[in-house]
C-alpha positions in Angstrom: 93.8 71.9 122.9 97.1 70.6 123.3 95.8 67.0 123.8 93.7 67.3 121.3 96.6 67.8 118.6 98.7 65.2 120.1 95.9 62.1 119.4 95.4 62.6 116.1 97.9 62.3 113.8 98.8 58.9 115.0 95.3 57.8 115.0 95.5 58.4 110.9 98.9 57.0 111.0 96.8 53.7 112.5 93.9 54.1 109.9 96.1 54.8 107.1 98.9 52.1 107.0 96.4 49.0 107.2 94.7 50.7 104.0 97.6 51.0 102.4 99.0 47.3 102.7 95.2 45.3 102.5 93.2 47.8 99.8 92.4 46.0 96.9 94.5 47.2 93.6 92.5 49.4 91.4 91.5 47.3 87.9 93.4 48.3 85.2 92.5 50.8 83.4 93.8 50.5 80.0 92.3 48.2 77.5 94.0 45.5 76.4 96.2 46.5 73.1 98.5 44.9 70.9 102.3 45.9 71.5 105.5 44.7 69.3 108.8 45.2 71.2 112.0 45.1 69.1 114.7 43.2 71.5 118.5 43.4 70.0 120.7 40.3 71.8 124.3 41.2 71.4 127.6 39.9 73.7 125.1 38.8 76.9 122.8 41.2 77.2 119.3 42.3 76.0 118.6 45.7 74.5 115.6 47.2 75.9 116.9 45.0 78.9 113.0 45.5 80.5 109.5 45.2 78.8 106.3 46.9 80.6 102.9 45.8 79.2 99.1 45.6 80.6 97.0 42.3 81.3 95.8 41.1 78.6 97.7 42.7 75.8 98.7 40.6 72.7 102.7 40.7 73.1 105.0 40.7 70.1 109.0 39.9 70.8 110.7 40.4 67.7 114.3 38.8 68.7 117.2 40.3 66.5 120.6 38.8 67.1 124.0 41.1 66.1 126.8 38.7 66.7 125.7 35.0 67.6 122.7 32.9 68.0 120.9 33.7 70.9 117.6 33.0 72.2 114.9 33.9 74.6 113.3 31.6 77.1 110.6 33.7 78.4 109.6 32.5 82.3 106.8 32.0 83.7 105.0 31.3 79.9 107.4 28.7 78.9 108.3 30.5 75.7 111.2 30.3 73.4 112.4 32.1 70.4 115.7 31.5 68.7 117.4 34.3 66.4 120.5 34.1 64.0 122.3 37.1 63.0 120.4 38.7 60.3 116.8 37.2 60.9 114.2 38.0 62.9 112.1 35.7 65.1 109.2 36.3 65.9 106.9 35.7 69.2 103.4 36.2 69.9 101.7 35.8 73.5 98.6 37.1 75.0 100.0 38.5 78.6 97.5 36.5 80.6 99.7 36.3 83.9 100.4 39.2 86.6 103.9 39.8 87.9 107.5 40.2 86.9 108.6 37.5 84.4 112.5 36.6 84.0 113.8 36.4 80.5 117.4 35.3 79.5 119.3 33.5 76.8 118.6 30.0 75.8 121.4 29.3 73.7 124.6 28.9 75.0 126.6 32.1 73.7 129.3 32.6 75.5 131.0 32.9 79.3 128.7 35.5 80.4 125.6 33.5 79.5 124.4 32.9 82.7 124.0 36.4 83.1 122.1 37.5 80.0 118.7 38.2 81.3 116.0 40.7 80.8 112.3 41.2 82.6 108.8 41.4 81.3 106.3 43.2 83.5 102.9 42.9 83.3 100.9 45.1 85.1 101.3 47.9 87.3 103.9 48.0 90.3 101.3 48.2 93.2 104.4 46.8 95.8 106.2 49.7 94.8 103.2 52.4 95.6 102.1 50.8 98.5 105.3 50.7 99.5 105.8 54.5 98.9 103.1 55.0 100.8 103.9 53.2 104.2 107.2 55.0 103.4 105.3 58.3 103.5 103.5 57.6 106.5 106.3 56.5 108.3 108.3 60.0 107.4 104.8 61.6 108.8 105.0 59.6 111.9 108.8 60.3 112.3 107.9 63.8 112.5 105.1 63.7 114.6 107.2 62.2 117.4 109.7 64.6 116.8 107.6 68.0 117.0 106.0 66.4 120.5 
């Protein structure tokens, strides 16, 4: 019986982490929707500093600058948008592309420039749950070798 219980748990451990890393991510589930995000620029950094969105939603950056000019040069979608203090430009985009997109400052502002960027994700973080789950599995093997 002891043999038995021994065998087991690391045969699922062998099952288990394979599925985790090659399954296929589940489609989305949301439809796509329209979403306007507000974005304040003010002395080198971006206020919400990170946008989450779904495939295919119809993305609105409305760019509001407090103190100088600054822009946003969206990566990935070659996108720009410039904002003045006291305006409000606008940018539409359909969110066509998977990933984690870079965005930062396109007009020179300042010393810190270089360091005002933001990040648009677009779709869910299946890296991160996958990863959670190896992590899981490897805490569940960890204490199979230690109750042995």
């Amino acid at each position: 019986m002891r043999m038995i219980r021994r065998w087991w748990l690391p045969a699922l451990i062998a099952l288990l982490g394979p599925a985790l890393v090659l399954a296929p991510a589940p489609l989305p589930a949301a439809p796509p929707t329209d979403r306007t995000f507000r974005i304040e620029a003010r002395s080198f950094e971006y206020t919400p500093p990170t946008l989450a969105v779904n495939p295919g939603d119809r993305v609105t950056l409305e760019l509001v600058s407090t103190d100088a000019a600054h822009g946003l040069y969206l990566d990935g979608y070659d996108l720009n948008v410039t904002a003045v203090p006291g305006q409000t430009a606008r940018l539409t985009f359909t969110a066509d592309k998977t990933g984690s997109f870079r965005f930062r400052c396109s007009v020179t502002c300042g010393p810190l420039h270089p360091f005002m960027i933001g990040k648009l994700s677009v779709g869910p973080n299946w890296l991160l749950w996958r990863g959670l789950g190896l992590a899981a599995l490897a805490s569940l093997a960890g204490l199979s070798v230690t109750r042995t």
